[in-house]
C-alpha positions, 0 to 999 in steps of 0.5 A: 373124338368126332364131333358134329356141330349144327344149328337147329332153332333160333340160337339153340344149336346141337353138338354131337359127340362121337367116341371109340372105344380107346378113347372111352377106356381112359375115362372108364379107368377114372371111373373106376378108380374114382368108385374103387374109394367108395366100394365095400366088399366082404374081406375087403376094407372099405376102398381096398377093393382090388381093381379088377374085382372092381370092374368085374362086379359093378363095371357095367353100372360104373360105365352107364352111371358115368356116361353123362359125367363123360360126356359134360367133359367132352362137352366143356373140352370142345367148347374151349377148343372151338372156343365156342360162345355158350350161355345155357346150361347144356342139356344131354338129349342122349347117352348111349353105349355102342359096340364101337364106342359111345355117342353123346347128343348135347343142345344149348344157346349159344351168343347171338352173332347178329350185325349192328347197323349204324348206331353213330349219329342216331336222331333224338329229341333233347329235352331243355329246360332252363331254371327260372328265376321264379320257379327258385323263388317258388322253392324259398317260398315253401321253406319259408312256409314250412318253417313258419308259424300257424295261426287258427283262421275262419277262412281259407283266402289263399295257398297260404293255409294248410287244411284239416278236413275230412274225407266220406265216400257217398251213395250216388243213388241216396247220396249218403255216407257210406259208414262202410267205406276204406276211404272215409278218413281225416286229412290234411292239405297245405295248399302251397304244395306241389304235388296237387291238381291245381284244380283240387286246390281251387276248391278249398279257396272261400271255404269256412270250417263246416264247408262241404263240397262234393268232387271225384278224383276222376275229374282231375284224372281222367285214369281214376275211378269214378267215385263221388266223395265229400270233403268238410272243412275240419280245421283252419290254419294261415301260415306266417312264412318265416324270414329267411335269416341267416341261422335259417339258409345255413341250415338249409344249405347244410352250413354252406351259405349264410346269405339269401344271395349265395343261397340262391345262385346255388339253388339255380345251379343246383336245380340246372344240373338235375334238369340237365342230369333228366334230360340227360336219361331221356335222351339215353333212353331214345337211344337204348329204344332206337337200338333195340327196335333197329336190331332184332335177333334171337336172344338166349330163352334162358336169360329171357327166363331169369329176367323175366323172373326177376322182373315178375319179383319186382313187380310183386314186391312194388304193388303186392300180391303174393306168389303163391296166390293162384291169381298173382303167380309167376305161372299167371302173370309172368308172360307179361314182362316177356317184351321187357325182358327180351329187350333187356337181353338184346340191349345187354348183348348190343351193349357188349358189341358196343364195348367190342367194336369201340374197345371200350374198357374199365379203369380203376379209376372208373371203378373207384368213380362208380363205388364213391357215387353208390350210397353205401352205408360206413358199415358197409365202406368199412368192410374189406369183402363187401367193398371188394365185392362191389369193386370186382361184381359183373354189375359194376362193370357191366353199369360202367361200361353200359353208361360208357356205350351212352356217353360214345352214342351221344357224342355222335347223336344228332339232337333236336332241342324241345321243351322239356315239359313238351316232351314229356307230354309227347310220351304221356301221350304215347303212354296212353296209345298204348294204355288204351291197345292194352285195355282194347285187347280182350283178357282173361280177368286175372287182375287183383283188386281191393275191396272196392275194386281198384286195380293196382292203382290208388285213387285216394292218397293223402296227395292227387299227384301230378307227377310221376315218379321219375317225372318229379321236378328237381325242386320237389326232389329237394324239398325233403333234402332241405328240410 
């Protein structure tokens, strides 16, 4: 058996494969034994049809029929041979029978071979931010007042109130309520809460049940769409913060304080860790951005393609929209995660090279960490095959080493310390570089929009939120928990 390797384009390479007659004879004789099974010929039972009358009826069919079967063989036998890296299917580009034998021409992907450069003591900025004895305060703060007592009130004096109003999009031009609108609608704010534009809440201080005042959402986000909306006050109640006694921090702390204290101490600790666990991904994330960006190489198209997929099914099933509309199809929308996936491709096989170089390795007890970390339910835990397959899935040890890889980078880092929250600035700013590029490149119009014309995004929840999703601090990510 000849064989031919080259290199055609990026990592697409074609293999071909050359045999002779002798070398075909074995595997045509499989064949015919392999269809002896299924041929039926009058006079002959159904698998007892000799041999050669076999190959003397159906011979020609068979040899053709089996050439691509033939020449997969050839193919996965060369690949362990060569010990050859492939990460596509292949593809038969040509089968054909010759006087001397057969010729197979097969293309696939192989594994980028490229060269990392240095990836010890890579720059990154180290976002800090140390929990303030008021900020903690500002947490007791809210449970005392979301397990106080309310009382009607005339007035809204302070945050201590939560409000019932209503909310009515108006005509700017007649400056009237438009009866028609999705976003007319009752509300209710407790103006002690995070989660608001601080100037939002300034607005209901003074007010009376009856009050109206006028406001857009785009003057507490320059994002937001323009619309003039009013809100009336509806409904009044001051809240009478509880006392933390000792009944209440035990229920807070799930049983484990019964003092003001202890219950403190533990807030500020607990509050550190997750401040330092955000700091932690941001600094992971320098890094995974500094590795892609400093080693560009061709990535295999059909890995590009699952993930593009995979990402375009994220997409659809966070903000809508279904695939088999024409306007939010893969066919449509589908190029536009293409950046993303082909970094997520090179970052896997920069992970890899990673793991190679520094022969880093999964332990059991790695495994047994990473499983106990996951919230699985008891229904799961319990079942023998589900859990042996989280134990031995691609995903688990391609996440424990991938955060491995993270540890070895950060150990050899050189980091600068800055304000957390100034670093977050810097990358919203960033964001918005890159926002504005987009809206400035001229597009085909194929977003998809409500009734009033948003896109994708909702002006009008029950909360103008400040933050982020993955920008929520670590005290209103335990407001819930507590409570």
């Amino acid at each position: 058996m000849e064989k031919k390797l080259i290199d055609s384009e990026g990592l697409q390479k074609e293999l071909t494969i050359t045999l002779t007659n002798e070398e075909l004879e074995p595997r045509f004789n499989k064949k015919y034994k392999e269809a002896q099974k299924y041929v039926e010929i009058k006079g002959f039972r159904k698998g007892r049809v000799p041999l050669n009358i076999v190959i003397s009826r159906f011979g020609k069919m068979i040899r053709q029929n089996s050439l691509e079967d033939i020449a997969i063989e050839c193919f996965k036998e060369i690949v362990e041979e060569e010990k050859l890296e492939v990460t596509s299917e292949p593809t038969l580009e040509k089968a054909e029978l010759t006087e001397e034998g057969a010729t197979f021409l097969i293309s696939f992907e192989s594994v980028p071979q490229a060269e990392l450069n240095e990836y010890r003591g890579i720059k990154i900025y180290e976002p800090v931010h140390i929990v303030t004895d008021e900020s903690v305060e500002k947490f007791l703060d809210e449970i005392r007042f979301k397990n106080g007592a309310f009382e009607e009130a005339d007035i809204i004096e302070d945050k201590s109130y939560c409000v019932d109003y209503l909310v009515e999009e108006i005509d700017k031009e007649t400056n009237t309520v438009k009866a028609d609108s999705n976003i007319n609608s009752d509300k209710r704010v407790c103006l002690y809460e995070d989660g608001y534009f601080e100037a939002f809440i300034d607005l209901f201080i003074g007010l009376k049940v009856g009050d109206t005042f006028n406001y857009s959402p785009q003057e507490f986000d320059k994002n937001a769409k323009d619309f003039s909306l009013r809100a009336t006050i509806k409904k009044i109640e001051k809240i009478l913060p509880a006392e933390l006694t000792p009944e209440l921090i035990s229920e807070q702390s799930d049983g484990q304080f019964d003092n003001l204290d202890d219950y403190r101490d533990s807030l500020i600790f607990k509050f550190q860790e997750q401040w330092n666990d955000r700091s932690k991904k941001l600094m992971q994330e320098q890094l995974k951005d500094h590795l892609i960006a400093e080693n560009v190489f061709d990535v295999p198209s059909y890995q590009v393609e699952r993930e593009k997929k995979a990402q375009y099914e994220n997409f659809i099933n966070r903000f809508g929209g279904s695939p088999n509309k024409e306007e939010t199809s893969y066919e449509v929308l589908g190029d536009l995660f293409t950046d993303t996936s082909e970094n997520n491709v090179r970052w896997s096989f920069i992970v890899q090279k990673i793991v190679d170089n520094e022969e880093l390795t999964v332990e059991e007890y790695d495994i047994d960490e990473f499983v106990g970390s996951l919230n699985l339910s008891d229904e799961i835990k319990n079942n023998e095959m589900n859990m042996k397959y989280f134990r031995e899935s691609d995903y688990t040890k391609y996440t424990i080493l991938e955060q491995k890889v993270f540890d070895f980078l950060l150990d050899f880092a050189e980091t600068t310390e800055i304000p957390y929250e100034d670093y977050t600035k810097m990358l919203d700013m960033k964001r918005q570089e890159i926002l504005k590029s987009i809206r400035d490149v001229p597009h085909e119009h194929q977003h998809e929009h409500g009734e009033d014309g948003e896109e994708f995004d909702n002006v009008y929840d029950d909360k103008l939120n400040v933050f982020d999703e993955e920008q929520e601090s670590p005290e209103e990510d335990n407001k819930e928990e507590n409570n």
